[in-house]
N, C-alpha and C positions, 0 to 999 in steps of 0.2 A: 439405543434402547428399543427394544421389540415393544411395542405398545397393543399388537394385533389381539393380543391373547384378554385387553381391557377394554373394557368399554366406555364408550367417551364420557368424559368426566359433566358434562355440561348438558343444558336444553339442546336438539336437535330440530332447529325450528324451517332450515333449507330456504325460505324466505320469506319476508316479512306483510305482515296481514295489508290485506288489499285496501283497508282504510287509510293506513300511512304512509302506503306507498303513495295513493291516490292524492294529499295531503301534500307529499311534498313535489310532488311533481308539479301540482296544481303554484307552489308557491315558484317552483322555478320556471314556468313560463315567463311570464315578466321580466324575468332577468334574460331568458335566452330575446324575447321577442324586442324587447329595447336595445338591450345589447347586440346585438346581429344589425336590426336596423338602424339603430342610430349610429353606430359605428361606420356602416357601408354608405352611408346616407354623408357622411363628415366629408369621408376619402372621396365618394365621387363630387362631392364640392368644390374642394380645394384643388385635385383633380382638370376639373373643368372650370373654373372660373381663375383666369389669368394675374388677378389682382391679389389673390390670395395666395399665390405658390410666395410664400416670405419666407425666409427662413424660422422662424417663429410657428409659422404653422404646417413647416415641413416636419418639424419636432410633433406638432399637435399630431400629425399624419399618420407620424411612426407610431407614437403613443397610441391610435384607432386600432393599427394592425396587431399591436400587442393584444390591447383590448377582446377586440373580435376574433382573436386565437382564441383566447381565454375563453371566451362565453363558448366557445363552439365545442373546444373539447375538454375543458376540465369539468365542467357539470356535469354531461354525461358520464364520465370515467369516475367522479365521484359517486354519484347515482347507483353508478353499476356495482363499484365496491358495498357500498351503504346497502343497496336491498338484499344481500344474500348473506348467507352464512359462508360460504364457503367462497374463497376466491375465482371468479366468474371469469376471467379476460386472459386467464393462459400464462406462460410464461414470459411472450413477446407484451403484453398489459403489464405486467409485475416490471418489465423493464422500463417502460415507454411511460405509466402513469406517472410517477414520482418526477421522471427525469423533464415532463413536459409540464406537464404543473410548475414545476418549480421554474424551470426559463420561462415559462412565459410572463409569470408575476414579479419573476425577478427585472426581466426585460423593461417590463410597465412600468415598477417604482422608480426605475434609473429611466426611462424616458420622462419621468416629473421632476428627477433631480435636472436633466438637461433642461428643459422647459423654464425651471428655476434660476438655472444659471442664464439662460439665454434672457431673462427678465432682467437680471441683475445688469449683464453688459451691457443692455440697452438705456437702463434708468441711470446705475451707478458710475459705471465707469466711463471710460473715453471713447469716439467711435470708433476709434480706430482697434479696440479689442473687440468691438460687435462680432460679431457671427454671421460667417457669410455660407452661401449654399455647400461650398466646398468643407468648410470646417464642420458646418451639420451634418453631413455626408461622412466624417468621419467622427462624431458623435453617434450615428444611429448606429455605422457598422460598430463603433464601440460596445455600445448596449446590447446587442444580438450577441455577442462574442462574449460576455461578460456574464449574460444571463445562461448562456448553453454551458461555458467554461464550471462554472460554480454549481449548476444543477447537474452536471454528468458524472458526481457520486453516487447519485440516487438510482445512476440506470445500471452503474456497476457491482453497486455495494447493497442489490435486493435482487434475492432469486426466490423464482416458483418454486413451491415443495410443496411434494404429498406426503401424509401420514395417513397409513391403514390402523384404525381400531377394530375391533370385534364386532361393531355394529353400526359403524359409519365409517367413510372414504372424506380424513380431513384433506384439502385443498387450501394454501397459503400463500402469501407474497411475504417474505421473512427479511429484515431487515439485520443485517451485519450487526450485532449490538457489541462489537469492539469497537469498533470504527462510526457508525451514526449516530449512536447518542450526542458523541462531542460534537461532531458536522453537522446537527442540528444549531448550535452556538451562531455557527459562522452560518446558516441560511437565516435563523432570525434577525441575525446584522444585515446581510443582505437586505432583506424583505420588508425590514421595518427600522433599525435604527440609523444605516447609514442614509438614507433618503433622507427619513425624519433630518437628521441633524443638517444636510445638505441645504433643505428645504429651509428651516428656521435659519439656519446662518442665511441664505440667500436672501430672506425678506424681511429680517431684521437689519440688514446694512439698506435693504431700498427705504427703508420706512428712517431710519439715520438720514439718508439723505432727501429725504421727501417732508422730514423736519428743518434741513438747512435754508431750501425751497423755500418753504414756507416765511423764516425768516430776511429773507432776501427781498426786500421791496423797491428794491432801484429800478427793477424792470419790469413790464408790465406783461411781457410773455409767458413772464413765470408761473404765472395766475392760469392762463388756459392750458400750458403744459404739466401745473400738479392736476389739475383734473383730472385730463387723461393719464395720466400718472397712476393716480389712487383708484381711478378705476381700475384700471390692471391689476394693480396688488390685490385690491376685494375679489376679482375673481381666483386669483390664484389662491389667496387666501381660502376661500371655498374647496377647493380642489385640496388645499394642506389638510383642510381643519376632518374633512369627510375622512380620510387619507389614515386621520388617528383613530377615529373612529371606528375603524372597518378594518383596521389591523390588528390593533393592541389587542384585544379579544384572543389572536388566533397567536400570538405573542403568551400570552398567558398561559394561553391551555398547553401549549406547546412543553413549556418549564416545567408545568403540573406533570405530564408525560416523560419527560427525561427524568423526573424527580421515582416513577415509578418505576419507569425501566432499573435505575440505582436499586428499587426495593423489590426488583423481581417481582411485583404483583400487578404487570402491564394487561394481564388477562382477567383482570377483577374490575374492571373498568366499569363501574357505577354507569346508572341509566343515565342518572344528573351530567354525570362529563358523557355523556353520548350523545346526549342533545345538545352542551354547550360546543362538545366538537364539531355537530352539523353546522350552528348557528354560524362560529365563528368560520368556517368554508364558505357559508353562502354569503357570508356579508362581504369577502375578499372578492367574491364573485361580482356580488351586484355593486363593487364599486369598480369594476369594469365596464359594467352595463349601463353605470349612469354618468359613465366621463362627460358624454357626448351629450347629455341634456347639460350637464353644468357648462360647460363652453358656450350651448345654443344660448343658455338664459343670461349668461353674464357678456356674451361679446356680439357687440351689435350687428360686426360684419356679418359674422356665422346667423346670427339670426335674420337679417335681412335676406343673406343666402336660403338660408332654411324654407324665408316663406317665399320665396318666388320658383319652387320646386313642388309639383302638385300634388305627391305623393303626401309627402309631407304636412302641406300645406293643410290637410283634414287633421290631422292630428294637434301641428304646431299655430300655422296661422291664426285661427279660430281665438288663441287664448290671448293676441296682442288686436287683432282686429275687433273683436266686441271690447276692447278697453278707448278704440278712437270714439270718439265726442262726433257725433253727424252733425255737418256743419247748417246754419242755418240757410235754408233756401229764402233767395229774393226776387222781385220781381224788376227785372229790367228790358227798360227801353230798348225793344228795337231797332235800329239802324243800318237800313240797307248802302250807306258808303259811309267810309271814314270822312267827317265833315274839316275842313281846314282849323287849325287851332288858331283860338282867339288871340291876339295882338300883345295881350296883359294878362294869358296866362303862363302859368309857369310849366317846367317839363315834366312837372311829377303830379300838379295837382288839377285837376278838375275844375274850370272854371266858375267861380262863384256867380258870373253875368248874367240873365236871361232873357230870351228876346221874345218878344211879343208875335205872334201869328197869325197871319190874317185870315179870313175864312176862305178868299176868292184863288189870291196869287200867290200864297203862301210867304211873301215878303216881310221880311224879318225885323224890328227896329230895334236897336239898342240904345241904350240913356245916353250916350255920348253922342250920337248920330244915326243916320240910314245908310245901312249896307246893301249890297246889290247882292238881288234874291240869285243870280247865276253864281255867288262864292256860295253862298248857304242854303242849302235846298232840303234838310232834314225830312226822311219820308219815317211816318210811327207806325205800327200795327192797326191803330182804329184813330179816327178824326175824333176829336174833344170839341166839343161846343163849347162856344164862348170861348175867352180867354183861356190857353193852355201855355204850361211851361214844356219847353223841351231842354235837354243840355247833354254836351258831348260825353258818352259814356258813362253816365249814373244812375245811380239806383232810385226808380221812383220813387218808390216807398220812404225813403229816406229822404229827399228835397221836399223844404218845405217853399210855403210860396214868400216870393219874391228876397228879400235878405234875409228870413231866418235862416239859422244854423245849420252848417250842411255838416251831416255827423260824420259818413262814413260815404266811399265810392269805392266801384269795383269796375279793371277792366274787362272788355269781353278781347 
C-alpha cells in the first residue's frame, strides 16, 4: 500500500524531551556502574585466587560473564530504541538487538538453573554424581549454545523497514507476526518458567533432605554440616526469590502484548504499558547488576575475597569493618626475655605464684623456697618501690595482689 500520498497518522515527536531522557539515564547508571564492576571484580577473583577455581564457582564465573554481557549491551540498545521515535541502529541493530538480548538473559537464567543443580549434587545426592571441572565445562558450553540456539529467531524473524508518508520518513524493526507471536511462548519458557521450576525443584528436595538431617541425631557431624548446609540454601534462596521478582513483571507484559498483537491494536500502546514495558526491562537488567553483590553478601569466601582487594575495599570493606567491636586495649608488662616456666604451672595457663623482689639483687622468693636469681632475672619497664608483683606474661591491670582472682591473661 502506497502511504506516501498520507500523512502520518500520529504525534511526530523524533525524540523524547530532554528531562526523561535525562531521568532514565540517570536511573541506569547504577545498573551499568555495579554491574560492569561487580561482575569484573567476581571474575578477577576466582580468577586469581587458587582456592576458589571449584567447580561451584566456575558456574558462579560463567553466570558473571553472562551478567556483564547483559549490563554492557542490552541497556544501551534498549536506550537507543526507547528515546527515538523512529528506529535508530540500522538494519544490522534490528538483527543484532533482539537476538543478543535474548541469549544473553537466556544464557544467565540457565547459568542459575546449573548453579542450582550443582547445589543439589553437592547437598543431596552421592559424591560420586558431584560435578567436576570437566562436566562444568560441559554445562557452561551447554548454556551458550542453548541461549544463542533459542534467541536466533529473533535475529532472523525481524527486519528494518522504511515507510515514506507525506510528511515523515517512518523507520522500523518489524517483527514476523506469523511466526513471533507464538515464539514469544517458548522465550518466556525459556526466560522465566523453565529456570523457575528447575530452581524450586532443586531446593525443594535440598530442604527434604536438610529436614532428614535434621532428624538424624546419632551423629554429631551433622550439626556443623546442616549449618553450612542452610547457609547455602539462604543464599541461593536469595538469588531464586529476586529471580521472581525481576522477571514475572516482564512475564506479564509480555502476554499483555501478544494479547494485542491477536487484536491488531499493538500501535495503541497506552503511556501506562510504556512505562510498565520500561520498568519490567530495567529490572531484568539490574538483576544482572546485582548478582555479584548478593554472592559478595551471602558467601563469606567471596566476601573475605572482596575485602582484601583495594579497589573494592572503599566501597565493600567499610560496611563489615565498622561492624568489628575495637578490642579493648591493656596494659602489659614488659619482658625483655622469655623467663623459665614455673615447675607447677600448667601449659596453657599463667602461673597463679608470685615472687617477691628485692630492691638491691633482684632475688626472687617463692612461698615454697629460694630460687636462684641466675634462673629468674625479670627486667620491667620502671622499678616499683616497695614490694612489687611481677608474673610471666600477664596483664597488670588484671592481677590482683597476692591470691586474689586472676580474671583474664594475654600472650605477647
Amino acid at each position: 500500500m502506497d502511504v506516501s500520498i498520507y500523512d502520518y497518522p500520529r504525534e511526530i515527536w523524533i525524540i523524547k524531551p530532554f528531562g526523561e531522557i535525562f531521568l532514565k539515564v540517570v536511573t541506569f547508571i547504577p545498573v551499568l556502574t555495579f554491574g560492569v564492576f561487580g561482575n569484573v571484580a567476581l571474575l578477577c577473583i576466582i580468577s586469581t585466587i587458587r582456592t576458589l577455581r571449584t567447580p561451584t564457582n566456575i558456574l558462579i564465573a560463567n553466570l558473571a560473564v553472562a551478567d556483564l554481557a547483559t549490563v554492557l549491551v542490552c541497556p544501551i540498545m534498549f536506550m537507543s530504541h526507547d528515546f527515538y521515535q523512529n528506529y535508530s541502529m540500522g538494519p544490522i541493530g534490528c538483527k543484532l538487538e533482539g537476538f543478543l538480548e535474548g541469549s544473553f538473559l537466556i544464557t544467565s537464567v540457565l547459568c542459575l538453573c546449573t548453579i542450582s543443580y550443582d547445589r543439589l549434587t553437592a547437598i543431596v545426592l552421592l559424591r560420586k554424581s558431584r560435578l567436576t571441572i570437566r562436566g562444568v565445562s560441559v554445562l557452561i558450553f551447554g548454556t551458550w549454545l542453548s541461549g544463542t540456539l533459542l534467541a536466533l529467531p529473533l535475529a532472523v524473524f525481524r527486519n528494518y523497514k522504511e515507510r515514506q508518508w507525506n510528511d515523515f520518513l517512518e523507520s522500523f524493526c518489524a517483527e514476523d507476526t506469523n511466526f513471533l507471536p507464538q515464539y514469544w511462548h517458548v522465550m518466556i519458557s525459556a526466560l522465566v518458567w523453565f529456570p523457575l521450576l528447575v530452581m524450586v525443584g532443586c531446593y525443594s528436595l535440598i530442604f527434604l533432605k536438610l529436614n532428614l538431617y535434621e532428624r538424624n541425631v546419632q551423629s554429631r557431624k551433622h550439626t556443623i554440616s546442616l549449618r553450612y548446609k542452610k547457609k547455602v540454601v539462604k543464599s541461593l534462596f536469595v538469588v531464586l526469590l529476586i529471580f521472581i521478582l525481576f522477571r514475572i513483571p516482564f512475564t506479564t507484559l509480555v502476554f499483555i502484548r501478544y494479547r494485542r498483537f491477536l487484536n491488531e491494536t499493538t500501535d495503541e500502546l497506552g503511556e501506562d504499558f510504556k512505562i510498565l514495558w520500561y520498568t519490567s526491562h530495567y529490572l531484568m537488567f539490574l538483576n544482572a547488576a546485582i548478582n555479584p553483590l548478593i554472592y559478595g553478601l551471602t558467601n563469606d569466601n567471596f566476601r573475605r575475597a572482596y575485602n582484601k582487594t583495594s579497589v573494592w575495599r572503599c566501597f565493600w570493606g567499610s560496611l563489615y569493618s565498622n561492624k568489628a567491636k575495637p578490642q579493648k586495649q591493656s596494659t602489659v608488662v614488659s619482658i625483655s626475655k622469655l623467663q623459665p616456666r614455673d615447675p607447677c604451672a600448667s601449659d596453657h595457663i599463667v602461673t597463679h605464684s608470685c615472687r617477691m623482689a628485692q630492691t638491691k639483687n633482684n632475688r626472687l622468693i617463692a612461698a615454697s623456697g629460694e630460687t636462684r636469681s641466675s634462673q629468674l632475672n625479670p627486667i620491667t619497664e620502671k622499678t616499683m618501690k616497695g614490694p612489687s608483683f611481677e608474673t610471666n606474661l600477664i596483664n597488670s591491670n588484671q592481677f590482683h595482689y597476692k591470691h586474689g582472682p586472676l580474671q583474664s591473661s594475654e600472650y605477647i
